[in-house]
Structures are given as structure tokens and as C-alpha cells.
VOTOR-981858 format. One record per residue (C-alpha): x, y, z. Coordinates in steps of 0.05 Angstrom, whole numbers. Layout:
N
KEKOL     c1     c2     c3
KEKOL      X      Y      Z
...
! end
This chain:
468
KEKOL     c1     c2     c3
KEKOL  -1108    353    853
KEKOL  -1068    411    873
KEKOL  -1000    387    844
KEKOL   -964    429    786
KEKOL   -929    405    732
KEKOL   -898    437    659
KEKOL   -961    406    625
KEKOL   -987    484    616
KEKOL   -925    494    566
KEKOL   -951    426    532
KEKOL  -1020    459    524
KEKOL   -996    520    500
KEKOL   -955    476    444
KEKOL  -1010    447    423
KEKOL  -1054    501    412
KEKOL   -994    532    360
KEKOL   -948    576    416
KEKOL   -883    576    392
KEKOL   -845    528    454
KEKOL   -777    563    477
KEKOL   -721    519    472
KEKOL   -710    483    543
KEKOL   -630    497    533
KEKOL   -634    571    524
KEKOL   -618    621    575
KEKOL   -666    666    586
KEKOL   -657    745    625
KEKOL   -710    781    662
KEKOL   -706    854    677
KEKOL   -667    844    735
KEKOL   -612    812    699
KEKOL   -630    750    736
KEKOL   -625    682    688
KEKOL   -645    612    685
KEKOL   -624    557    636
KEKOL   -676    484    640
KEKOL   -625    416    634
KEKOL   -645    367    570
KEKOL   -714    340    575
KEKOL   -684    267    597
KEKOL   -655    295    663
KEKOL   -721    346    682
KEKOL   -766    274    676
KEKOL   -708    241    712
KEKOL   -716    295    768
KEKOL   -792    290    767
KEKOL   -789    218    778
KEKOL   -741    223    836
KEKOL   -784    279    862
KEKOL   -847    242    863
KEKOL   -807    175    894
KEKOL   -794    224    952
KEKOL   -860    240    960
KEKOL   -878    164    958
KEKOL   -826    144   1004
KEKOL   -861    185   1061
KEKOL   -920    144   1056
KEKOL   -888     75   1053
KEKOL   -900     51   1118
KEKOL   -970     58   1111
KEKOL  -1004    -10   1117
KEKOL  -1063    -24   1072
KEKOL  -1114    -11   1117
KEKOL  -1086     51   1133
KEKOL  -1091     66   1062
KEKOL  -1166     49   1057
KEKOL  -1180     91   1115
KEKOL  -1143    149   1087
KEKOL  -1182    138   1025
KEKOL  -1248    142   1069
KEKOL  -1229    199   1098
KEKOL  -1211    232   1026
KEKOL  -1279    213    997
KEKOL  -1313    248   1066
KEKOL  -1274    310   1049
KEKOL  -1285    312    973
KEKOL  -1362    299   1003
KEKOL  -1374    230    957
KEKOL  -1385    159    978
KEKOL  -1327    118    985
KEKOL  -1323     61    937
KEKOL  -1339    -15    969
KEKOL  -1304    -48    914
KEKOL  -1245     -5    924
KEKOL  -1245    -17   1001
KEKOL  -1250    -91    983
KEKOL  -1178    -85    942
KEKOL  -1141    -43   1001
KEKOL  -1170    -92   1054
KEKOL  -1158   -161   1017
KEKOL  -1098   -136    975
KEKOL  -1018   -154    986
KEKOL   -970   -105    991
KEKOL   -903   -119    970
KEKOL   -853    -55    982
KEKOL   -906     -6    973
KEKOL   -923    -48    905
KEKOL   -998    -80    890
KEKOL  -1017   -118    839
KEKOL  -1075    -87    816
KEKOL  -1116    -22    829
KEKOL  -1189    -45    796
KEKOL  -1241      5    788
KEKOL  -1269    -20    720
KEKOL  -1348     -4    711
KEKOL  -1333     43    773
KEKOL  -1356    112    741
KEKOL  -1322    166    768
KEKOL  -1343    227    774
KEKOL  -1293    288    785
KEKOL  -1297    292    867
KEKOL  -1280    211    865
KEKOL  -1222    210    828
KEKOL  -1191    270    862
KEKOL  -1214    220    924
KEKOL  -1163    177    894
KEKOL  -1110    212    908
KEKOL  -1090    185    978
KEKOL  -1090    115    941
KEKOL  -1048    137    881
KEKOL   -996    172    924
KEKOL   -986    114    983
KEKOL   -978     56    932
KEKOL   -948     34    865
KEKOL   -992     -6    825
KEKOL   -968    -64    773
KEKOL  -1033    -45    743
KEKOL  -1091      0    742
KEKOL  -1160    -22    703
KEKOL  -1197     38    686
KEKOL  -1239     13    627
KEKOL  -1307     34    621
KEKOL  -1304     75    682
KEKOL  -1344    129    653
KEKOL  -1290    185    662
KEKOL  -1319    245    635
KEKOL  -1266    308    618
KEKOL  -1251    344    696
KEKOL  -1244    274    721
KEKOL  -1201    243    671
KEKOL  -1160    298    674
KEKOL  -1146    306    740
KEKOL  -1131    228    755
KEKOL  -1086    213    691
KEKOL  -1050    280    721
KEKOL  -1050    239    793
KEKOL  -1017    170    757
KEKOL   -970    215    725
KEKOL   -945    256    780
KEKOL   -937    184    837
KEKOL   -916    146    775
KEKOL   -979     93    791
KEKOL   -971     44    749
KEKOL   -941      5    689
KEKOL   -995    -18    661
KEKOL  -1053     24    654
KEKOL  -1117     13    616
KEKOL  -1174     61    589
KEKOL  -1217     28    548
KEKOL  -1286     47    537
KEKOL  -1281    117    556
KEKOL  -1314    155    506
KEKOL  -1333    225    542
KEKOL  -1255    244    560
KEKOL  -1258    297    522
KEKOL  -1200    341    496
KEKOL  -1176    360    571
KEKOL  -1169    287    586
KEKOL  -1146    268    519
KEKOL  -1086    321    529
KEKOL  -1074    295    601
KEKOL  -1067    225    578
KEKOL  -1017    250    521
KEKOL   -977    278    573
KEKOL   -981    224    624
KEKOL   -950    169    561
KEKOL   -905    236    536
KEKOL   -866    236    595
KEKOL   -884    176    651
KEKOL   -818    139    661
KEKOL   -856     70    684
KEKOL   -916     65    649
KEKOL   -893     16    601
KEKOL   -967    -13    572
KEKOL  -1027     27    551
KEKOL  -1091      1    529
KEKOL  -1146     49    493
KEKOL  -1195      1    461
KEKOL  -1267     11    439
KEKOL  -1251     85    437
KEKOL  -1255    129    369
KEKOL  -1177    148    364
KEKOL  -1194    200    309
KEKOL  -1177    285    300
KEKOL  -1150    307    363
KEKOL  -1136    246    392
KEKOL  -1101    215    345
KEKOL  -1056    282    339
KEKOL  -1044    274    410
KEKOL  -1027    211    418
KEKOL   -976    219    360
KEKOL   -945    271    386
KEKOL   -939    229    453
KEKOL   -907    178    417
KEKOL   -850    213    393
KEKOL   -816    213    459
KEKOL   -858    156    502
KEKOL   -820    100    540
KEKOL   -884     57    521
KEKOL   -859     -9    503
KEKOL   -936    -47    499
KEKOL   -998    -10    455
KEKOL  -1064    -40    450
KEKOL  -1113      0    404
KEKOL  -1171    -49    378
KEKOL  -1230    -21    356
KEKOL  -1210     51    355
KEKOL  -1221     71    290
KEKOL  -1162     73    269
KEKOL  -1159     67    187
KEKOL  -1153    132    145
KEKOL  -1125    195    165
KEKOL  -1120    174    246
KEKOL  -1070    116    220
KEKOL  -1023    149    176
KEKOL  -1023    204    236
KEKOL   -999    147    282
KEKOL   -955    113    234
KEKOL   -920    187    224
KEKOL   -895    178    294
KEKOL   -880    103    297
KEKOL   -833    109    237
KEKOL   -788    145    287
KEKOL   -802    117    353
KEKOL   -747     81    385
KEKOL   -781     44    440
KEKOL   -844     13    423
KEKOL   -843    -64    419
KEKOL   -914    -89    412
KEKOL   -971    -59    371
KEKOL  -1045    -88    371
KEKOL  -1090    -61    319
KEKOL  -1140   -114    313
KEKOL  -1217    -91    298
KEKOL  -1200    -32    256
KEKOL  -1219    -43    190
KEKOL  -1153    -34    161
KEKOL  -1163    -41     95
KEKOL  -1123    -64     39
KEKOL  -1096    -11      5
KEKOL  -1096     56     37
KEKOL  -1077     23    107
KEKOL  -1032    -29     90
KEKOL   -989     21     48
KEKOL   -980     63    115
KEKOL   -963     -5    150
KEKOL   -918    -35    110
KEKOL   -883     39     99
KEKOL   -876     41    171
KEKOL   -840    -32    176
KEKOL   -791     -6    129
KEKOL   -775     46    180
KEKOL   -787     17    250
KEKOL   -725    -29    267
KEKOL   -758    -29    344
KEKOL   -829    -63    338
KEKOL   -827   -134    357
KEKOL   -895   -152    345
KEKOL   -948   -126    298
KEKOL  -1030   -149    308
KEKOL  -1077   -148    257
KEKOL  -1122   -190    265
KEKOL  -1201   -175    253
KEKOL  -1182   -120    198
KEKOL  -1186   -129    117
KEKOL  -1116   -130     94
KEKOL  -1131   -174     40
KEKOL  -1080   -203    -11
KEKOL  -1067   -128    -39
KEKOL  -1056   -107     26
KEKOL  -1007   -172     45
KEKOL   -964   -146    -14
KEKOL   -954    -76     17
KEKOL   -931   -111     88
KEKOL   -892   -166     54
KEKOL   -855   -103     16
KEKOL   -835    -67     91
KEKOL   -820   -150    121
KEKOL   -768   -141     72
KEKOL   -733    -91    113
KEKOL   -742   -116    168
KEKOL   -674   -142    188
KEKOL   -669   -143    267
KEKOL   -743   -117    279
KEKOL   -809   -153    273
KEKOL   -812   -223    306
KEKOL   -890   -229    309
KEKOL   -931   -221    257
KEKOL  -1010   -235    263
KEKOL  -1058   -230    209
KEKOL  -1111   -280    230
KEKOL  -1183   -267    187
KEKOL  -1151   -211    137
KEKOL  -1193   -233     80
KEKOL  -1131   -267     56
KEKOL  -1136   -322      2
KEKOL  -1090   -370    -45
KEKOL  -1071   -303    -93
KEKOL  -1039   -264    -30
KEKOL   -992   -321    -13
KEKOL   -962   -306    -78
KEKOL   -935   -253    -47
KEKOL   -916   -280     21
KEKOL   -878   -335    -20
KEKOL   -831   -279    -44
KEKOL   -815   -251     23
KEKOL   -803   -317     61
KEKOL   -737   -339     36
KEKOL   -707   -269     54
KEKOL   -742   -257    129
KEKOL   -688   -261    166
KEKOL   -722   -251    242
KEKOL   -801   -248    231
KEKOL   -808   -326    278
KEKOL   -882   -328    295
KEKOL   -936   -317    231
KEKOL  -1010   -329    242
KEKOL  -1050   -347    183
KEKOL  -1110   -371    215
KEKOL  -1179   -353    193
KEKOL  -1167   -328    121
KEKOL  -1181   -375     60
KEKOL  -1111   -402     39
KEKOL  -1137   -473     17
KEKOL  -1094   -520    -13
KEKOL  -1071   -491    -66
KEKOL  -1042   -426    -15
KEKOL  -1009   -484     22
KEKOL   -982   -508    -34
KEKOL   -962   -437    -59
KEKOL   -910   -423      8
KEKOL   -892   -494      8
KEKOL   -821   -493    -30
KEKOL   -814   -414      8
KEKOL   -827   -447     82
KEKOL   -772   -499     68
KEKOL   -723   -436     42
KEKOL   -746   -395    107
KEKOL   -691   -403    171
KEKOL   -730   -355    214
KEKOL   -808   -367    222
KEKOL   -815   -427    293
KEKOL   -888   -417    292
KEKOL   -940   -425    242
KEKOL  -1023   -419    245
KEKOL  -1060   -446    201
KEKOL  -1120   -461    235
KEKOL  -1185   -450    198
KEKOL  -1151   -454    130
KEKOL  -1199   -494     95
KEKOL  -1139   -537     88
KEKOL  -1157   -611     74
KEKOL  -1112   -673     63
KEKOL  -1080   -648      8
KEKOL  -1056   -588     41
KEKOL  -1034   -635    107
KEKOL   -996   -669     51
KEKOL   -958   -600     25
KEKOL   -941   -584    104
KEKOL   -922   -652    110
KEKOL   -868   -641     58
KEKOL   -845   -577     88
KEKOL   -837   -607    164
KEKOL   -794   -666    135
KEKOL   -744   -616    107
KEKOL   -747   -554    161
KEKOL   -700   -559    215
KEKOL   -732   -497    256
KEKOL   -804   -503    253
KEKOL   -823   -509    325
KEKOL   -905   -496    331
KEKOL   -959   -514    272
KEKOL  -1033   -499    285
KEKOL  -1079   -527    229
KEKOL  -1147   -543    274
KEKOL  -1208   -531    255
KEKOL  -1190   -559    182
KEKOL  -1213   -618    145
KEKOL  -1152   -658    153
KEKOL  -1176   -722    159
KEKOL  -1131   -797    159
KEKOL  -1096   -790     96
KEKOL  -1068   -717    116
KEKOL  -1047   -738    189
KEKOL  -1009   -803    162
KEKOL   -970   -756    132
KEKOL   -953   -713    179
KEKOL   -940   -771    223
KEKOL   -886   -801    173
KEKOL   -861   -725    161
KEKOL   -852   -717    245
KEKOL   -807   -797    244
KEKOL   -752   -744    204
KEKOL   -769   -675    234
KEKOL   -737   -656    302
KEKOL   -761   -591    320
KEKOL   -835   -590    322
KEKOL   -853   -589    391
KEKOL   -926   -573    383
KEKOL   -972   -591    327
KEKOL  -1044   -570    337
KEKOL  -1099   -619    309
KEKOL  -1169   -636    316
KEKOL  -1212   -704    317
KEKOL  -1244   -711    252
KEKOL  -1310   -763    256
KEKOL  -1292   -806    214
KEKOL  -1358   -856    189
KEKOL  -1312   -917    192
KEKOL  -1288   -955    261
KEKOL  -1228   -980    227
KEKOL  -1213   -905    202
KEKOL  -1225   -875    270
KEKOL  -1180   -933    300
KEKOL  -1127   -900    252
KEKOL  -1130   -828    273
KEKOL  -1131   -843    348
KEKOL  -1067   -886    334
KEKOL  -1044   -827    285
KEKOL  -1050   -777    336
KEKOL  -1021   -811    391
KEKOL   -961   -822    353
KEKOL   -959   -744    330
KEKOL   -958   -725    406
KEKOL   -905   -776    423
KEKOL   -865   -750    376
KEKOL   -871   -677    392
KEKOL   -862   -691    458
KEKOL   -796   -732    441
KEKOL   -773   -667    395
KEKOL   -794   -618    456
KEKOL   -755   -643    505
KEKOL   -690   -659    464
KEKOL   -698   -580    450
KEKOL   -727   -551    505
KEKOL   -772   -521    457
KEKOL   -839   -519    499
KEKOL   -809   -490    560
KEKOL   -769   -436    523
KEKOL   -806   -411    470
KEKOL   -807   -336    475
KEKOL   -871   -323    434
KEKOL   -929   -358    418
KEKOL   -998   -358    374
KEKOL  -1050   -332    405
KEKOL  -1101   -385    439
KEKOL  -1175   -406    396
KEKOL  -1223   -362    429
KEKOL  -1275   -416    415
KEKOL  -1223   -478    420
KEKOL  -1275   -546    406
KEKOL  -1271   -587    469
KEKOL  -1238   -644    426
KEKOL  -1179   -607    400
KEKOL  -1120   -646    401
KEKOL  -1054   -610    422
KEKOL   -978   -635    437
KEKOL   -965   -599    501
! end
């Protein structure tokens, strides 16, 4: 690519130059002067700049796109991509929009991504899927430089690129530093440690990113608190996935739950797959309290979480005052952790959705949430499945749901019971659960509104019972 842009002065920051300040006139010998606007209006400019150069190319059809993109590939002397020619020739374009650019698996070298060009510069892309694309350090430079300068995309992922090295790690920093529509990033299954992690702080500072997905980057230690440095202060952020990091329960969770006592922007924190662990659960609990128009999502699911951490979560819950979707699922609460938040659940007016599933919850615990749906007037979603709640736990909840009028969705499995008469009784349990919620749903509008929502089983048995 042949385009310029100010990230030289970015790369002279970073290696420890002293960065003049943008508002300050400077004087050259011939008396001559200069003076750069705020930051806000020279990426406001770019953007403009770059539309320009977009709106030339507008009228291009898509299959004069993939023949400009053959042509590109015959000048940059590499084969043009079949899957890619598939996308231009089958795609829709929608105002010079598409809905997705996909060149996952592709591996490209340096000569095909500047190739890409043509592409990147006639069309805007809702999304561009560059995981495991095998972008080694000229090449990921040069396209994340490309994305940056047409504005691409919104969404842009980059997983499982290992071998960006630090060129391509410093274009991508720049590229999230000052893109005004790429709005999600996704860099999974990469080590987010040293320089990266310093980068991508720095980044974050100033980003417009609004959606972060970093599982299984290695993220606990040093490369965490780096991060959390910058998230205390970022004002744009919304959703941050950190699942697969082995978080752990002190260290980590400290930096988390300092960061939520901060961050007043986040709206949903994943952290799932880690080991928080009841310790840990304290040190968030501590920053929930905080929280006081910030964090609606919470998601914990298999945290190594048992009955002694919900000791701690029953402290927090009568004071959240906007955390509305908590997942519990996977950790071992038992009955006694059920019966722990019980009396808390009923004080809480802000949490609508509640998992539970994979407890080890029985009837008694059924019982407890029974007691807690009869008195909540908000509680809108309740996963328990793949717990041992057999009849005696779903009469309950049955009798509990002829007073509630909010839940809209209760999540259940078939238990085999050994006795007809018993299995007669569930199947007439259930039915009357999903009447029920079905009744409460559409007195509230609660299933077709709901804003958030727990995240779907991964392995969901094919007899799961839900109230949709």
C-alpha cells in the first residue's frame, strides 16, 4: 500500500520520542508556521478524506470489483483467491455496503493482501473474518493499514494469528487507536502478552471500540493489570469477553473488581472458563458495589465457584442497583449456595435473568428458588437444567409461578423418573410451568423485549425443556 498516514509519529512514541503537542505552533527557518487542530477533528478529516476516496468507486458493481481484484493479484504477480471471487460474484451490495468480507483459513502472504486493496477501497464491509489467516508481520501490516485508511469494516476479527509480529501488532494498535467505525474487535487464541498487551492498552485509551473479545489470550498477570490500566479510564467500551484466561482468584480478580469500581461504561463483563473462585467473587462483588449505572451483564459460568463464595454475592445483591443478567452456571453452588442468596434474591430489584444450570442443585434447592420466584416481582429468565430437580422441586416451582408474574422463561430438563405415575406428574408439571410463563410473557412483553440474555448450552440435551 502506498498510502501515508501520522502512524510514523505513533511509532516514534512508542519507541520513547518525546511526541510534540498537536496544538503547538511550530516555526521553521523561514518563519513559515503550522499549528495541527485537536486529535478529534484530524480523525474527523481522515474519515471524510477516505469517504471521498470511496465515493469515487461507488458505482462499481461487484463484479467489477472482482475483476479489479484479478487484475490487482496479476500485478502484485499472486493467484487470485477462488473463495474471494466466490464472495464478490455471489455477494449483495447495498450502498457500497457487504455483509461480510471472509478470508478465514485464507493465508496471506504480503503480495495478497496488498492485492486486497482494490477490494478494501471499493466497498464497506459490516464485517471482515480474518482469523487464522496466517498473516505474518509485512502482511498484517500493510492490510490493518488498508482497513484503517477505507474505514473497511465494523467488525473485524483476528484470531489465531500468532506470527504478526511487532509491525503488525503496532498497525493493529493504530487501526483500533484511531478508526472511527470499527466498533468490534476480536483477538482470540492469540498470546496478548509484553508488547502487545502495551499496545493494545495504549490503543484503548482513545478507541471508539464499543465490543472486545479476548478469549484465550493469556491474559492473567502482568498483561491484565496492563489492560485494566487503560479500561479504568476508557469511556467507550461496552462489552468485554475474557473467557479462557485463567484468571485466577486473587491476583486477577483484584485488577477486575478495581477496574469495576472505576469503569461506569462497561455493560457487560465475560468470564466464563477462568478460576475466579469464591476469593476471587469477593474482589468483583467489592467493584459491583460501585457499580451504579454501569455493568448490566455479568457472566461467571465454571469459575470454580462453590456455596462459601455466595456468601459474598449475598452481600452485594440487595445493593446492585443495574447488574440484570448473572450467570452462575457450571460452578458448584448446591443447595446450600441456593439457599445462601435466597433471602438476597428476594431483596435484589435489578437482576431479570438468572443461570443456574449445572448447579448440582436438587429438589431442595428448586424448593429455595421456589420461595424466591413467589416473592420477586422482576425476575424474568431462570435457567437451572442440567440439575437434579426432579417432581418434588418442579411442584414447587409450579405453585411458586400460580403467584409470580414476571418469569417469562424458566429453563428445565426431563428427569427419568423410575415410576409411570411420577413421570405422568412431571409431564403435567411442566406443561403447566410453560403455560404459565407463557401467560406471564405476553402480559409483559418480556420475551420479545428483553435486551440481554444468557448465553445458549453449548451441549443443550435434546430433551431440555424451555418456555419460549
Amino acid at each position: 500500500m502506498t498510502h501515508c498516514s501520522d502512524k510514523e509519529s505513533d511509532e516514534q512514541s512508542d519507541d520513547g520520542e518525546e511526541k510534540p503537542d498537536k496544538n503547538q505552533k511550530k516555526k521553521s527557518k523561514g518563519g513559515k508556521h503550522v499549528s495541527f487542530p485537536p486529535d478529534e477533528q484530524i480523525v474527523s478529516g481522515f474519515a471524510e478524506h477516505r469517504s471521498s476516496d470511496r465515493k469515487a468507486d461507488s458505482c462499481l458493481t461487484l463484479t467489477e470489483v472482482a475483476v479489479a481484484y484479478q487484475q490487482s493479484c496479476s500485478k502484485h504477480q499472486v493467484q487470485p483467491r477462488e473463495h474471494i471471487l466466490h464472495q464478490l460474484q455471489q455477494g449483495v451490495c447495498v450502498g457500497g455496503s457487504v455483509k461480510c468480507l471472509d478470508l478465514k483459513g485464507e493465508r496471506l502472504d504480503h503480495r495478497s493482501c496488498e492485492a486486497l486493496e482494490v477490494v478494501l477501497k471499493s466497498l464497506h464491509f459490516d464485517f471482515i473474518n480474518l482469523q487464522a489467516a496466517q498473516l505474518e508481520e509485512n502482511g498484517a501490516s500493510s492490510l490493518l493499514d488498508m482497513i484503517l485508511y477505507y474505514e473497511s469494516t465494523t467488525h473485524l476479527d483476528i484470531s489465531d494469528n500468532s506470527s504478526m509480529g511487532t509491525s503488525g501488532w503496532r498497525a493493529l494498535a493504530h487501526l483500533i487507536k484511531q478508526s472511527v467505525r470499527l466498533s468490534r474487535l476480536d483477538v482470540c487464541n492469540v498470546p496478548v502478552v509484553d508488547y502487545p498487551a502495551q499496545s493494545l492498552a495504549k490503543a484503548l485509551l482513545t478507541s471508539r471500540l464499543t465490543v472486545l473479545h479476548l478469549h484465550n489470550a493469556q491474559l492473567s498477570g502482568m498483561p491484565l493489570y496492563t489492560l485494566i490500566g487503560a479500561l479504568k479510564s476508557n469511556r467507550a467500551l461496552q462489552e468485554l469477553h475474557l473467557t479462557n484466561n485463567l484468571l485466577n482468584s486473587y491476583q486477577d480478580a483484584l485488577q477486575l473488581g478495581d477496574m469495576l469500581r472505576y469503569n461506569t461504561t462497561l455493560r457487560m463483563l465475560e468470564l466464563s472458563n477462568n478460576a475466579v473462585s469464591d476469593a476471587g467473587l469477593e474482589e468483583l462483588c467489592d467493584g459491583l458495589r460501585w457499580q451504579t449505572a454501569g455493568l448490566r451483564v455479568l457472566l461467571l459460568r465454571n469459575n470454580q465457584i462453590t456455596a462459601k463464595g455466595m456468601v459474598h454475592l449475598a452481600k452485594a445483591l440487595p445493593v446492585l442497583k443495574v447488574l440484570q443478567v448473572l450467570d452462575l452456571g457450571e460452578n458448584f453452588l448446591g443447595n446450600e449456595g441456593i439457599q445462601v442468596i435466597r433471602e438476597p434474591l428476594m431483596l435484589n430489584c435489578s437482576v431479570l435473568q438468572l443461570g443456574l444450570a449445572q448447579a448440582n442443585i436438587t429438589c431442595e434447592g428448586a424448593v429455595a428458588l421456589a420461595e424466591f420466584l413467589a416473592e420477586s416481582r422482576q425476575i424474568q429468565q431462570l435457567d437451572v437444567r442440567q440439575n437434579e430437580v426432579k417432581v418434588g422441586g418442579l411442584m414447587a416451582l409450579c405453585l411458586a409461578l400460580r403467584i409470580n408474574q414476571s418469569l417469562a422463561n424458566l429453563d428445565l430438563d426431563h428427569i427419568q423418573e423410575q415410576d409411570d405415575f411420577l413421570m405422568e406428574t412431571q409431564t403435567r408439571l411442566l406443561s403447566e410451568i410453560s403455560r404459565r410463563c407463557l401467560a406471564n410473557a405476553g402480559l409483559s412483553g418480556h420475551a420479545t423485549h428483553t435486551s440481554e440474555t444468557l448465553p445458549a448450552e453449548a451441549d443443550e440435551p435434546a430433551d431440555s425443556v424451555t418456555t419460549d
